[in-house]
N, C-alpha and C positions, 0 to 999 in steps of 0.2 A: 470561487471563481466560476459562475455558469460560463460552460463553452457551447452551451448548443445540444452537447453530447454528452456531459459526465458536468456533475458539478461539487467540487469541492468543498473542504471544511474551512480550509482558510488559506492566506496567502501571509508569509514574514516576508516585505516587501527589503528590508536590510539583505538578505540571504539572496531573494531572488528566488524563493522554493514554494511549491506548494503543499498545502496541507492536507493529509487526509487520514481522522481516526478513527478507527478499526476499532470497535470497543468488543473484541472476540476477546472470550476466555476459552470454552470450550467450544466454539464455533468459529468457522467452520473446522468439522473434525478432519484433520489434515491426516489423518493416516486412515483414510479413504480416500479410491479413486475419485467420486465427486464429490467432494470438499476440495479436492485436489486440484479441477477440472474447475470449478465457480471459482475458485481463487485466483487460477491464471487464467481465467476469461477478464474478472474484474482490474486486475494487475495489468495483463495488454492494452486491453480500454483504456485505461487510466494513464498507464504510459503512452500509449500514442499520441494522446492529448497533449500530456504537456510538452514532450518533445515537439509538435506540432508547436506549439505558444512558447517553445524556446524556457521553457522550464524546466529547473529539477521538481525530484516529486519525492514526499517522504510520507512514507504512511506508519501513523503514531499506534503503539500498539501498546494493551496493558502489562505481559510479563515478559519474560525473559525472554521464557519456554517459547512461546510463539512468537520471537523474534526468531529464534534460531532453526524453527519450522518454518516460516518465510525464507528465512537466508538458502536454507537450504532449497528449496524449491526457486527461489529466483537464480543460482547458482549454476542450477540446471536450462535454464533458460534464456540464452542473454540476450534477448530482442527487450527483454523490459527490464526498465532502469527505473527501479526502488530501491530507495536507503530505510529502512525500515529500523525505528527509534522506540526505544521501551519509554512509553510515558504511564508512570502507574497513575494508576485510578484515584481519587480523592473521596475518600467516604463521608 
């Protein structure tokens, strides 16, 4: 969904969410300050968006581990609203 600003991976128009996948494994390294820093720049962006366009917003990600590295840093931050979903990878 180009906004102008941020353009996403996809829209499930059933849901009403949009898409966006993060194909990080080891990127960014989230136990650094900038990794840490480009994560919640991207994450605000993103989230202002879609709140702006009346969206939820899910950002698809390949393990676990880095869902629960998201959760935790958006946990800390609650001006952005991501539901962050482990989609593995298909080889």
């Amino acid at each position: 969904m180009p906004s102008g600003r941020k353009a996403f991976d996809g829209y499930d128009p059933k849901r009403d969410v949009l898409l966006d996948a993060k194909d990080w494994d080891d990127w960014p390294p989230l136990d650094r300050d900038f990794g840490i820093r480009s994560v919640l720049e991207d994450a605000r962006r993103s989230s202002d968006v879609a709140k702006q366009a009346g969206r939820k917003l899910e950002w698809h990600v390949p393990t676990e581990a880095k869902k629960q590295q998201l959760d935790k840093i958006f946990d800390k931050n609650h001006d952005i609203d991501i539901t962050v979903v482990v989609t593995p990878k298909i080889n």
